[in-house]
C-alpha positions in Angstrom: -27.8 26.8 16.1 -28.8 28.2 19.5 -26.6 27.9 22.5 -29.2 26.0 24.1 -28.5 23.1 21.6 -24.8 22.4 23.3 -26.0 22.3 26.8 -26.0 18.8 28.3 -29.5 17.5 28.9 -30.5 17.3 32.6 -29.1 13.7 33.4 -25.3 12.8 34.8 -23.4 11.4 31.7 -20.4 9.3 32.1 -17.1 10.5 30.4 -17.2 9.9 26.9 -13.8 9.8 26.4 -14.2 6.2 28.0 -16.8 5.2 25.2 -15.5 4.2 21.8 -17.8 3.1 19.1 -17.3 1.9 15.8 -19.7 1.7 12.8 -19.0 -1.3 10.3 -20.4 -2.4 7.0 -20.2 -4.4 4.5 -20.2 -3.9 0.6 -23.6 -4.9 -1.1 -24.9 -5.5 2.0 -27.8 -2.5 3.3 -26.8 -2.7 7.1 -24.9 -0.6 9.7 -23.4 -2.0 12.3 -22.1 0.1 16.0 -20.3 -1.0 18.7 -19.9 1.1 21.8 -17.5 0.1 24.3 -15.9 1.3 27.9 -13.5 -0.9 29.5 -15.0 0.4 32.8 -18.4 -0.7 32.1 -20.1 -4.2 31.7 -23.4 -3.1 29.9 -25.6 -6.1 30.4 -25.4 -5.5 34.0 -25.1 -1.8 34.0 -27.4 -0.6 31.3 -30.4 -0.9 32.7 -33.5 0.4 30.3 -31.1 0.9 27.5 -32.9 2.7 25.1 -31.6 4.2 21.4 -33.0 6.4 19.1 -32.2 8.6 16.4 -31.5 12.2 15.8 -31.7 12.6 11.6 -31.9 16.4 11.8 -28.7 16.1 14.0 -27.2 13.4 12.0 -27.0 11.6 16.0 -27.5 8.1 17.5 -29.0 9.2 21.4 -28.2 6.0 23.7 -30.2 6.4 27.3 -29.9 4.1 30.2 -30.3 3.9 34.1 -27.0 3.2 36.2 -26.9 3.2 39.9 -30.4 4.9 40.0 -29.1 7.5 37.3 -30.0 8.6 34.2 -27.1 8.4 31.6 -26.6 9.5 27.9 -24.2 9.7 24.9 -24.5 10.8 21.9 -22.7 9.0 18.5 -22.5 10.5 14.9 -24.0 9.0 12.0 -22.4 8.3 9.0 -23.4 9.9 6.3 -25.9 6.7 4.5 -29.5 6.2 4.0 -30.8 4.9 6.7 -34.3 3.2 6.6 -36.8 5.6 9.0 -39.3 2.9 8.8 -37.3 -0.3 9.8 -37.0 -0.6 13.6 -33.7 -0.3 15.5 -32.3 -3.2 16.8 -30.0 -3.0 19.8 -28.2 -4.8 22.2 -26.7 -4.9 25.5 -23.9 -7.4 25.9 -20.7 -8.2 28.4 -18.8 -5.6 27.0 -20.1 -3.9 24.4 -23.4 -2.1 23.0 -24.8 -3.5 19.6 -26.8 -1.5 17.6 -28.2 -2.4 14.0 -29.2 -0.1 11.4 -31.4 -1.2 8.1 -30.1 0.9 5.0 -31.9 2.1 1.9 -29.0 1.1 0.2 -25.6 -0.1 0.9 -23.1 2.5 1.7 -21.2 1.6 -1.4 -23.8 2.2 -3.7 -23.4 4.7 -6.3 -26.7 6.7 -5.6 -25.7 7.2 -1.9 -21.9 8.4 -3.3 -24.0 10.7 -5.4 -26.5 11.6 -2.8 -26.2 15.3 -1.7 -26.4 15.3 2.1 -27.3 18.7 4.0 -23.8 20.6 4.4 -22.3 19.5 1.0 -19.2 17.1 0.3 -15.7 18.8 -1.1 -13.1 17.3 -3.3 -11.4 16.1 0.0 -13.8 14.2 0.9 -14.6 12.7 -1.8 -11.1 11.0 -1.9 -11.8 9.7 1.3 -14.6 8.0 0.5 -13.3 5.8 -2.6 -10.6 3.3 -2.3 -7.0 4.4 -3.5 -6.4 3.6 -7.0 -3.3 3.4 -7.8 -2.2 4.5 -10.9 1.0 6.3 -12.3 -0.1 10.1 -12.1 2.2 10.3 -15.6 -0.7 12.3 -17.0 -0.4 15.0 -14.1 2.9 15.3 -13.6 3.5 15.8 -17.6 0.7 18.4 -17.5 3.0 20.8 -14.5 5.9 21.2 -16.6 8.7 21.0 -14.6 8.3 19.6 -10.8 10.5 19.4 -7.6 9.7 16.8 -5.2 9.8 17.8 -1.3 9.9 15.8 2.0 6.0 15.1 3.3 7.1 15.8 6.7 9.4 18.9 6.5 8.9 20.4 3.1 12.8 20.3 2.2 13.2 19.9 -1.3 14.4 17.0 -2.6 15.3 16.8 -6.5 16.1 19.7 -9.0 13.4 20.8 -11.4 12.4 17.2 -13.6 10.7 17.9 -16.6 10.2 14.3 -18.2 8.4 11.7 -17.3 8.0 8.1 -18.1 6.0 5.4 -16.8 8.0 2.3 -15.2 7.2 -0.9 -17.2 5.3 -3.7 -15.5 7.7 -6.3 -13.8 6.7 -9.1 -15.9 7.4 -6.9 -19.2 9.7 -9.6 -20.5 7.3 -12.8 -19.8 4.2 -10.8 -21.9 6.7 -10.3 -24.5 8.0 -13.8 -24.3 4.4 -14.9 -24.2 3.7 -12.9 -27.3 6.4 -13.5 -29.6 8.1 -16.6 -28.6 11.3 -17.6 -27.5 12.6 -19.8 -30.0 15.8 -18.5 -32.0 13.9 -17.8 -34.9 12.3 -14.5 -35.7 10.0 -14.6 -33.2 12.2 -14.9 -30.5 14.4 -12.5 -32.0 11.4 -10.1 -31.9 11.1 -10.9 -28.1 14.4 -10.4 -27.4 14.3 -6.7 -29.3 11.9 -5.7 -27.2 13.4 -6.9 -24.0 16.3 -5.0 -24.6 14.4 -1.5 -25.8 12.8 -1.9 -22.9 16.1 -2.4 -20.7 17.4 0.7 -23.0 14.4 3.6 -23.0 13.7 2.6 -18.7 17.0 2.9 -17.2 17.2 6.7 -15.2 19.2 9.3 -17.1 19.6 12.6 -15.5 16.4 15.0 -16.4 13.9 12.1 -16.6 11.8 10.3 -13.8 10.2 6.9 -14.4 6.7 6.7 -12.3 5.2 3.4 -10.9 1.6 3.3 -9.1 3.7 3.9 -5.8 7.3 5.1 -6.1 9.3 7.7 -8.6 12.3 7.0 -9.9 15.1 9.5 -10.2 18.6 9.5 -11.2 20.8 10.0 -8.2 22.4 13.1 -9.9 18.8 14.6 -9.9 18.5 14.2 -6.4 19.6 16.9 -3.7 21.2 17.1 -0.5 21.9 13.6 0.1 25.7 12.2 -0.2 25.7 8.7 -1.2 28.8 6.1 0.0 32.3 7.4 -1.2 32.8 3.7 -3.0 30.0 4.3 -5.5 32.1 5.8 -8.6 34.7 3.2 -8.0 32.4 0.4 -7.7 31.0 1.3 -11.3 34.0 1.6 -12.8 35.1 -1.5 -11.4 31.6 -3.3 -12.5 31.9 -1.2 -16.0 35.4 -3.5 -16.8 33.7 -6.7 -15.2 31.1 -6.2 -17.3 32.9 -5.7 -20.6 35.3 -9.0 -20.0 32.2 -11.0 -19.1 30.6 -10.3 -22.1 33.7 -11.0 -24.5 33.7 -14.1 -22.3 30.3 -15.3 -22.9 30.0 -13.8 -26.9 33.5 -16.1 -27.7 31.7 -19.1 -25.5 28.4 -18.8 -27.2 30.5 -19.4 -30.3 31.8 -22.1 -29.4 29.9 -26.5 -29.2 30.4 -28.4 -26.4 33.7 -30.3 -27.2 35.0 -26.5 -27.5 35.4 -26.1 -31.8 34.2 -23.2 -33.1 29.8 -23.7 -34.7 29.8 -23.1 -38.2 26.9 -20.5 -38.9 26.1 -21.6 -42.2 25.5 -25.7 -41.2 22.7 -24.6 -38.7 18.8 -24.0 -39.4 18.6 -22.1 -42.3 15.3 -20.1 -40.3 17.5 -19.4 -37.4 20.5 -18.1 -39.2 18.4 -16.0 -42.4 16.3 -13.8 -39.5 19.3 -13.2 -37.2 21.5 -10.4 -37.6 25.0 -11.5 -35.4 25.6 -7.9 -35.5 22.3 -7.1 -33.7 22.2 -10.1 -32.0 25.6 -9.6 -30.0 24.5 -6.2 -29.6 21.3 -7.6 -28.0 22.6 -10.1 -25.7 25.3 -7.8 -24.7 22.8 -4.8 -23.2 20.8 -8.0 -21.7 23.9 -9.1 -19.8 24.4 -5.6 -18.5 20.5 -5.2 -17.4 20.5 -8.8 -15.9 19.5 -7.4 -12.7 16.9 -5.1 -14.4 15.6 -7.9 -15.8 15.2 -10.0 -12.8 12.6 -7.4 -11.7 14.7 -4.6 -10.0 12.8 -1.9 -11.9 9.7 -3.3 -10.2 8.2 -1.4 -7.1 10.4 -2.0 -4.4 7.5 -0.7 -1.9 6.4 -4.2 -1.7 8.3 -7.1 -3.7 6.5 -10.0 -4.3 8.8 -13.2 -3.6 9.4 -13.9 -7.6 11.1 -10.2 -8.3 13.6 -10.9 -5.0 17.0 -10.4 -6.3 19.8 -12.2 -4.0 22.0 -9.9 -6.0 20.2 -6.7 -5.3 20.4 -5.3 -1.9 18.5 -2.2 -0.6 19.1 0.8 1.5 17.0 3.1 2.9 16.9 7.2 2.0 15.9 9.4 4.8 15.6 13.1 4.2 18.7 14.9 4.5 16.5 17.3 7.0 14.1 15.8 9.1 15.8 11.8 8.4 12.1 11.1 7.6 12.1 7.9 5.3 11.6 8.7 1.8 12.5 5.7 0.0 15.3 3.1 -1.2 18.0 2.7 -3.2 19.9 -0.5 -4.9 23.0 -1.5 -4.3 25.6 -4.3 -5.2 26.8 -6.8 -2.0 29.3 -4.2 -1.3 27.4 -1.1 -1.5 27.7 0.4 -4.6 25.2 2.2 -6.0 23.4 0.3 -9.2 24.2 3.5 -10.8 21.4 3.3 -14.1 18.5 2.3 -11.2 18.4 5.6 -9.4 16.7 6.1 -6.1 13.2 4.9 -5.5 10.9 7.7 -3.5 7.7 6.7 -2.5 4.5 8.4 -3.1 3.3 8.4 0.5 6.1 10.0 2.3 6.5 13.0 -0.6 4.9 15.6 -1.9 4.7 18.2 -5.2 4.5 21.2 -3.4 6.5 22.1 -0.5 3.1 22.8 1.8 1.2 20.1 0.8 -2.6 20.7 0.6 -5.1 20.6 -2.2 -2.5 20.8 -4.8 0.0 17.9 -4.2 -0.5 15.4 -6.5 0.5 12.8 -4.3 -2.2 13.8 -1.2 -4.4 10.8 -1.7 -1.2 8.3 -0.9 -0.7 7.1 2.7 1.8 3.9 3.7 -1.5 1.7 5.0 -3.5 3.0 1.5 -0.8 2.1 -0.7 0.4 -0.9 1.5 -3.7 -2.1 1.5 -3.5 -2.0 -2.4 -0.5 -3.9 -3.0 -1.6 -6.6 -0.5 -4.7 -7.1 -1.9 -3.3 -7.4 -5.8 -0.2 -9.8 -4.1 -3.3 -11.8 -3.1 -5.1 -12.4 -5.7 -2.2 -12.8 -8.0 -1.1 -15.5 -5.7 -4.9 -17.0 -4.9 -4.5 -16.5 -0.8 -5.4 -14.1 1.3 -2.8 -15.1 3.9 0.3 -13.4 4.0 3.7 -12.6 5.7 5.3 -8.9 5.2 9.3 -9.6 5.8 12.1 -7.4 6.2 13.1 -6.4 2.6 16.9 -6.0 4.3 17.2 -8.9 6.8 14.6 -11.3 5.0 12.8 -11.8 9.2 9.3 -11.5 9.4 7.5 -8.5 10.6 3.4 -8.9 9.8 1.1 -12.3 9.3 -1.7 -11.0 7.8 -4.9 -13.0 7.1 -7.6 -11.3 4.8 -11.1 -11.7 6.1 -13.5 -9.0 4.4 -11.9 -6.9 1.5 -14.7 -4.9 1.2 -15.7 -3.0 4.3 -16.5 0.3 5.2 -15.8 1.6 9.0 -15.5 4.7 11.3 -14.0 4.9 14.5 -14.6 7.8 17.7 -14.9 8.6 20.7 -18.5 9.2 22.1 -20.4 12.8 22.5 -21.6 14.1 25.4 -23.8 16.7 23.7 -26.0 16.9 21.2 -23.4 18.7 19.0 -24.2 18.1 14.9 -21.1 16.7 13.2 -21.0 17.2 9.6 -19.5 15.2 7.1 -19.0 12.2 9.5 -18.0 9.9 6.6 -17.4 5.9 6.2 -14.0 4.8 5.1 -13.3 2.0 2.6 -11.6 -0.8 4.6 -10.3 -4.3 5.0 -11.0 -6.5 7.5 -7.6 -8.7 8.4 -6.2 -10.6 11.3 -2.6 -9.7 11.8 0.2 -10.6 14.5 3.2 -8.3 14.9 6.4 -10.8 14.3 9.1 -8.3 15.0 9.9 -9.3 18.1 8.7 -12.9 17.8 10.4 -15.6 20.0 12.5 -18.8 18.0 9.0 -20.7 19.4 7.0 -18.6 17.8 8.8 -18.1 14.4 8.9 -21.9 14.5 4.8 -22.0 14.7 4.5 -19.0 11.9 6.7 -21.6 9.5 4.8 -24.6 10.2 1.7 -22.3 9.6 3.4 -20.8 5.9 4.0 -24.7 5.4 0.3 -25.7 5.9 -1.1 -23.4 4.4 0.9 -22.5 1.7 0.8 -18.7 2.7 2.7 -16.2 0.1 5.3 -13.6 1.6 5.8 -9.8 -0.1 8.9 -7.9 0.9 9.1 -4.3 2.5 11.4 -1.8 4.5 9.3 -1.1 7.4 6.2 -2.1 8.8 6.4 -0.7 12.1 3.9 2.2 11.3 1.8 -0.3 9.6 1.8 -2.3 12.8 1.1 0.6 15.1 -2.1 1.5 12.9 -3.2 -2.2 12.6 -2.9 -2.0 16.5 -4.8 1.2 17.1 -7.5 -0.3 14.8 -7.6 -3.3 17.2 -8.4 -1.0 20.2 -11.3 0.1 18.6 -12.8 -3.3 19.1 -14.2 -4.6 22.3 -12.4 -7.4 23.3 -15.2 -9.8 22.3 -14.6 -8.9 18.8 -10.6 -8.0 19.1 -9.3 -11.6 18.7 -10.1 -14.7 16.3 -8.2 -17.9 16.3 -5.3 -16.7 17.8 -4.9 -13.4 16.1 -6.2 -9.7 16.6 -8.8 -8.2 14.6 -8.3 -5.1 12.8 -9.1 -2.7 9.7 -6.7 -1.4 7.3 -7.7 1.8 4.9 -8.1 1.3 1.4 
């Protein structure tokens, strides 16, 4: 490239800092969408003779108009598609905004174009970016290092001694499949069911050494995790819950042995099935570890990132960890209504604010998690497992509302920026995967306001997940939004905004 090629062209151009533009499409569909923006300018009566045209060996959009008897430019980077050189360009100039429309060979999702090799290349890096986050367990990498230490995201202070076993975190409706499966009658199929519950309940619990792994947290006993002193009342609280537990249970074992007018059931008088395929021995031994993981049970060692209204313990409360350095959060831990550490639940880290190396970089195994990428994924499952794609994010500690959320385009793909004011190339300008949402921040609603979100829930029957914090999510949702001219920034009541996937 030749100096010549980042000299401005012989026109006055206006800042571009003041122009924004964002490039939008949609999945399956072949067309690119831009709007440009400046707050300070109303392009229908400013523009005059707007012209665009395209750049391909620069990978540049070149927007050309007359202002005030001057001639003004900018230049915008194209995303790396397959654009169709033989379809005009259709543009626009509205109130307060450009619109430009691109025809594409193919739609940016398609599998050619993530294939395609574009002039300059496309690392491993990259190619994270431009897939959705799948979630899934990383059991087979973390296995495959041998022993790891998990460190702060933000600071690099390690966090956990050396873990060298790993085990993947059952699904939270574990004991509905297996009730679905087996039965749950008394006889031998619900005794099958009831096995299996309780291996379950057994082989998932944390133990010091081992770490259970879900699509978004790791688990790890609290004795396995470093530098962070937990309250003074948790070794008497599960002592204390340890002798609760063991009357309850003698309690319940002499009760369940007992009919209703309080005489003791003969065995041998009831269903000859029931009572040939039971062992009492077994049985007792079974119901006993089922008391014990009641809370377990209930969904506890579900992901406590985002819990869906079904898996909400009243019994369970949560606290947040912060690193012992940098008090970046890191993740959660349960706790009984008095504080005491659920001792065989350990604490829950979360992918997106830790890392497998203490730099970070190419080989963390957790790089590809962010809070919005993992927070997009769980939304979007919550949603279709409860058929809406409206929701409210509350306050996993205070039950309030923090986020209404309404789904509008799961599928699209966007890319935000400030203008150019040269024609400087800019390679590997990418699309992201994205979802298109209306949200309001409720954290600081008004009793008037939470009394219209309610009535809304009511109406329409809108679902609610459960999380520590959404005030990053809410500050991304927001700068999303001001990449919007305002004509497109609000819909029924709401702001418009993207959220990566």
């Amino acid at each position: 490239m030749t100096p010549s090629e980042h000299l401005l062209p012989a026109t006055k151009n206006p800042n571009p800092r003041n122009w924004k533009f964002t490039w939008e499409s949609n999945s399956h569909v072949p067309i690119l969408k831009l709007y440009l923006f400046n707050p300070n300018t109303n392009p229908i009566s400013q523009c005059i003779d707007l012209k665009v045209s395209i750049l391909f060996h620069k990978s540049l959009l070149q927007l050309t108009w007359i202002d005030n008897n001057q001639s003004q430019s900018l230049w915008v980077p194209i995303p790396r598609v397959l654009i169709d050189a033989d379809s005009p360009i259709s543009f626009r100039a509205l109130d307060d905004h450009i619109e430009v429309k691109l025809v594409l060979v193919l739609p940016v999702d398609h599998p050619i174009v993530s294939n395609f090799d574009f002039e300059g290349g496309q690392d491993a890096a990259l190619d994270d970016d431009c897939q959705p986050l799948q979630l899934d367990s990383d059991l087979k990498k973390l296995a495959s290092c041998g022993e790891v230490h998990f460190f702060c995201r933000g600071c690099s202070t390690k966090l956990s001694s050396a873990v060298r076993n790993f085990k993947e975190m059952p699904s939270v409706n574990w004991r509905e499949a297996a009730d679905n499966w087996f039965g749950t009658c008394c006889c031998s199929f619900g005794g099958a069911s009831e096995k299996l519950v309780a291996q379950y309940a057994n082989s998932y619990t944390c133990t010091p050494g081992v770490c259970l792994v879900d699509p978004t947290s790791i688990v790890l006993c609290k004795d396995d995790f470093v530098g962070y002193e937990f309250p003074n009342r948790i070794e008497h609280r599960e002592h204390k819950s340890s002798e609760i537990s063991k009357t309850e249970n003698l309690k319940k074992t002499v009760s369940n042995n007992k009919s209703t007018n309080g005489s003791v059931v003969d065995h041998n008088s009831q269903n000859e099935c029931c009572h040939l395929h039971t062992d009492e021995d077994q049985t007792h031994s079974t119901s006993e570890l089922l008391t014990n993981k009641a809370s377990l049970l209930n969904g506890l060692l579900g992901n406590c990132f985002m819990v869906a209204s079904p898996y909400l313990s009243k019994d369970v409360k949560w606290s947040e960890i912060l690193c012992p350095h940098c008090s970046c959060l890191l993740g959660a831990y349960p706790h009984d209504n008095t504080d005491g550490l659920l001792n065989d639940y350990g604490v829950h880290l979360f992918k997106c604010f830790i890392s497998t190396c203490p730099v970070g970089g190419p080989t963390d195994l957790f790089r590809k998690y962010t809070l919005e990428r993992m927070f997009t994924s769980q939304l979007l499952e919550s949603a279709k497992d409860e058929l809406s794609f409206r929701t409210v994010v509350k306050n996993l500690q205070t039950r309030s509302p923090m986020l209404q959320i309404v789904l509008l385009n799961p599928n699209a793909w966007c890319s935000f920026g400030d203008c150019l004011d040269a024609m400087i190339p800019v390679p590997n300008f990418i699309m992201y995967p994205m979802v298109k949402v209306l949200f309001s921040n409720c954290s600081n609603s008004t009793d008037s306001e939470l009394r219209k979100l309610d009535e809304w829930v009511t109406k329409h029957q809108v679902g609610d997940v459960y999380m520590l914090t959404s005030k990053d999510l809410a500050e991304s949702l927001e700068i999303a939004n001001r990449m919007l001219p305002s004509s497109h920034a609000f819909l029924q009541g709401l702001s418009l905004s993207f959220l990566r996937r």
